[in-house]
C-alpha positions in Angstrom: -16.2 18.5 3.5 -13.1 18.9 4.9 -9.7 17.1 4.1 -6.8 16.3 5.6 -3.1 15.4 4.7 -1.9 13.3 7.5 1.9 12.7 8.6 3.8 11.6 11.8 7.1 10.7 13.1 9.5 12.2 10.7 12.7 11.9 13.7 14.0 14.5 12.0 17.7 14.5 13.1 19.9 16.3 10.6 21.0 13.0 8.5 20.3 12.6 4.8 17.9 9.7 5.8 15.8 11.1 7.7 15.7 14.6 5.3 15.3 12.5 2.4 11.9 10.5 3.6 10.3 13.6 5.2 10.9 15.6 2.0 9.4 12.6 -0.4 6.4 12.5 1.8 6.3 16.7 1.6 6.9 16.6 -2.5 3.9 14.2 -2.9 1.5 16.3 -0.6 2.2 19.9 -2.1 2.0 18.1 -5.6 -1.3 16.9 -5.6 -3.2 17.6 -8.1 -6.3 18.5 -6.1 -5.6 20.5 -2.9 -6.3 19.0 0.4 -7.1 21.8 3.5 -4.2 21.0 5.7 -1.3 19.3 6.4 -1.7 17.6 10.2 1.3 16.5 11.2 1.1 14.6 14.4 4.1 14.9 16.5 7.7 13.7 16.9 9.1 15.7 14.5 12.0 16.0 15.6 14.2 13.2 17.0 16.1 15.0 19.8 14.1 18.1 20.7 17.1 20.4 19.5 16.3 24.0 17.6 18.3 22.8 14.5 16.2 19.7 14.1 13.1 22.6 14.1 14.7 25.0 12.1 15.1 22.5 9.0 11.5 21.4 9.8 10.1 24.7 9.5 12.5 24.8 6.3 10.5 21.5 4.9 7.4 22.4 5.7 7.3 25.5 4.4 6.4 27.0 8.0 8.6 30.0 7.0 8.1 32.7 4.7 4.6 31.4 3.4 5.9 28.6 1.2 3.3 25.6 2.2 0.0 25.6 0.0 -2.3 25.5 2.8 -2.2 25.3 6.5 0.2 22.9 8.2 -1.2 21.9 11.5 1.2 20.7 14.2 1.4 19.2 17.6 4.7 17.7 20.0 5.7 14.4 20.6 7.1 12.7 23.0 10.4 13.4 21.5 9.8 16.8 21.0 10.7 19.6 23.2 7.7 22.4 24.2 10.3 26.0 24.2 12.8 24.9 21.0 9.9 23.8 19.5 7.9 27.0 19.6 10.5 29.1 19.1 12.4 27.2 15.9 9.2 25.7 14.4 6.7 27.9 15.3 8.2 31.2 15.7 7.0 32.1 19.0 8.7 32.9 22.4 10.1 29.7 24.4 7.9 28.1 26.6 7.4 25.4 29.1 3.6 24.7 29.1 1.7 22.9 26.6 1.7 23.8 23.1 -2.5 23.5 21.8 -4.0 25.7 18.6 -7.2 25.2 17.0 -7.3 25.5 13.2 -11.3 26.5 11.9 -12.3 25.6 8.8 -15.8 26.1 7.1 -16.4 22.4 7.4 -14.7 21.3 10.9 -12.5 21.9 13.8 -9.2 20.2 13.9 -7.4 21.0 17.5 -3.9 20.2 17.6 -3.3 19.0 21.5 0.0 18.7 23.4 0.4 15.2 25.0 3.8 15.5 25.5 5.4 14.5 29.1 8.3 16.2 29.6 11.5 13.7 30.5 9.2 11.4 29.4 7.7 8.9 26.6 4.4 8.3 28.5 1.6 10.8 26.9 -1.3 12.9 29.1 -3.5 15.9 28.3 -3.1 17.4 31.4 -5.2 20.2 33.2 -4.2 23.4 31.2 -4.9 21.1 28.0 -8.4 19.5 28.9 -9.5 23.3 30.3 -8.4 24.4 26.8 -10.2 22.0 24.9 -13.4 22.5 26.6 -13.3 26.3 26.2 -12.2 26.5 22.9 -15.4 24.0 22.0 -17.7 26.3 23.8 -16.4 29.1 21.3 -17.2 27.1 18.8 -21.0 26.4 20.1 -21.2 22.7 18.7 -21.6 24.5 15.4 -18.9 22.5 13.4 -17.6 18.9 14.1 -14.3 19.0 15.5 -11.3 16.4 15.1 -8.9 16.2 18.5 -4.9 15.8 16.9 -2.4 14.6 19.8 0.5 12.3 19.6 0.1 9.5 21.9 -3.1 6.9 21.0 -5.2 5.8 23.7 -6.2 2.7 23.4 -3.8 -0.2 23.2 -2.5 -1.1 19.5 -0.9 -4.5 20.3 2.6 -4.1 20.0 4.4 -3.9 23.1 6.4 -1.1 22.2 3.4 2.0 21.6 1.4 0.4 24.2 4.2 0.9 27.0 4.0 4.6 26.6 0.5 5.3 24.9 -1.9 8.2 26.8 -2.1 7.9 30.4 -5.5 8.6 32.5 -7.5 7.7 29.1 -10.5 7.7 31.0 -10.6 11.4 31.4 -10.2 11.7 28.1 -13.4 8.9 27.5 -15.4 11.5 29.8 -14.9 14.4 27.4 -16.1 12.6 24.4 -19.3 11.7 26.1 -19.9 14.9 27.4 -19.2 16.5 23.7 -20.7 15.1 20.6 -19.1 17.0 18.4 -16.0 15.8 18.3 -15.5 13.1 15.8 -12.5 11.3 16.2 -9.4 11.4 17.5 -6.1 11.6 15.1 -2.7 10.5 16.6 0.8 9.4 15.8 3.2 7.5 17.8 2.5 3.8 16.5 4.6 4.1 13.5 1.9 2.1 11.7 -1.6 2.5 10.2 -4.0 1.7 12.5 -7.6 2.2 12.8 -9.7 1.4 15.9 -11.9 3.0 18.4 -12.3 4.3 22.2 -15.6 6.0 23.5 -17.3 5.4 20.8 -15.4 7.5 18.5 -12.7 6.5 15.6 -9.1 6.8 16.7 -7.1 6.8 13.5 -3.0 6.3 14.1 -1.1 7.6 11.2 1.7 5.7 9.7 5.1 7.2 10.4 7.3 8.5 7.8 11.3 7.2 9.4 10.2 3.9 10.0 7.8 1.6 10.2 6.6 -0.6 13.0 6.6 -4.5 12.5 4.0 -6.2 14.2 4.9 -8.9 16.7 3.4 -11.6 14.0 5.3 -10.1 11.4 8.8 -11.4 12.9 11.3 -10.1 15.7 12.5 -6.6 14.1 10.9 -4.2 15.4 11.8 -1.0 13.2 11.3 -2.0 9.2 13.7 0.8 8.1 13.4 -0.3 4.6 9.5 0.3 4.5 8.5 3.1 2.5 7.1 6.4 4.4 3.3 6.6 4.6 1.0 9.0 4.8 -2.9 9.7 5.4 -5.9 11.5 4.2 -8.8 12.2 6.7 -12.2 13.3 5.1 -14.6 15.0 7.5 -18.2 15.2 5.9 -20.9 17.1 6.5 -22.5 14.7 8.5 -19.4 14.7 11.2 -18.5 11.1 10.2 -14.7 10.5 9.4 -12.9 8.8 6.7 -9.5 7.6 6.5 -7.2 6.9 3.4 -3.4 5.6 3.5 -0.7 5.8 1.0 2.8 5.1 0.8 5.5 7.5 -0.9 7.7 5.2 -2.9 
């Protein structure tokens, strides 16, 4: 089986707040005492798209000089920015189009997809990204279940505040997943709260964010609990395709 570590939302912005929850959440994954495969991290990781917020990311997540324990898997957000980001976290040359990678493992998929908008908070997999996904899944020949990691749910999570921005043009997404059963669920970020729901028939699992967390709207008027302690997730893939989902918090 394969599993997962799951993160999201760190809004990393060079203050000792937002350093100190993302590095708690970080401490408790790498000091497991059984390893997980990966560490997904699903988006907005930094807070203003700058290469200093990405630089101390790839500090924290050990995305330089071979310090994480196992892959760490990675996809933008809406406040993330596509050339800083792949030159600061990733190490690559700046770019403008769509950052996607597919991570293989010998029990399952997991492709990391940019729904990003740039100049804006709305989410879409556009051409380039749906073209991608459907020719990295013929590579793979429907010979391992695969997991699709993007930032933006798409399906509404009733709170007005995702649901104004969540993944536009959802049906062309819906039209993928019936055309390709392999692909088992859907992991996002965004919602800054656990949630667990479906669309197409497959589970969409929103991981719970590690600055803050959302307040429902029968939970009272605040929106941001910033006194809620950072969360994270663990996804188990089986060898049946059929997802599980754990959450924690890091106290």
């Amino acid at each position: 089986m394969l599993v997962l570590a799951h993160i999201s939302d760190l809004h990393l912005d060079g203050s000792a707040r937002a350093t100190e929850r993302a590095e708690r959440v970080r401490d408790r994954v790498w000091e497991l005492p059984g390893q997980v495969d990966a560490l997904l991290v699903t988006g907005d990781i930094a807070d203003h798209g700058t290469e200093p917020e990405y630089e101390e990311a790839a500090r924290l997540l050990g995305l330089r000089g071979g310090d994480a324990p196992f892959p760490v898997l990675t996809c933008p957000g809406n406040h993330d920015s596509r050339a800083p980001y792949r030159k600061a976290l990733l190490g690559l040359p700046g770019a403008e189009g769509p950052v996607n990678s597919v991570q293989v493992f010998d029990d399952g998929a997991v492709l990391m997809c940019d729904s990003s908008v740039p100049g804006s908070d709305d989410g879409e997999l556009d051409e380039e990204t749906y073209d991608w996904i459907e020719e990295t899944l013929d590579e793979l020949d429907g010979g391992l279940p695969a997991l699709l990691a993007f930032h933006h749910p798409p399906v509404t999570l009733h709170h007005p505040l995702p649901d104004s921005c969540r993944l536009r043009h959802a049906e062309r997404l819906a039209g993928l997943l019936a055309r390709r059963p392999e692909i088992a669920g859907l992991i996002t970020g965004h919602a800054h709260t656990p949630a667990a729901t479906s669309f197409a028939g497959r589970p969409v699992i929103a991981g719970p964010g590690v600055t803050w967390t959302l307040r429902l709207p029968w939970e009272g008027d605040q929106v941001a609990d910033r006194h809620a302690p950072p969360g994270l997730a663990f996804h188990v893939l089986d060898g049946t395709g059929r997802l599980t989902s754990h959450f924690r918090v890091v106290t």
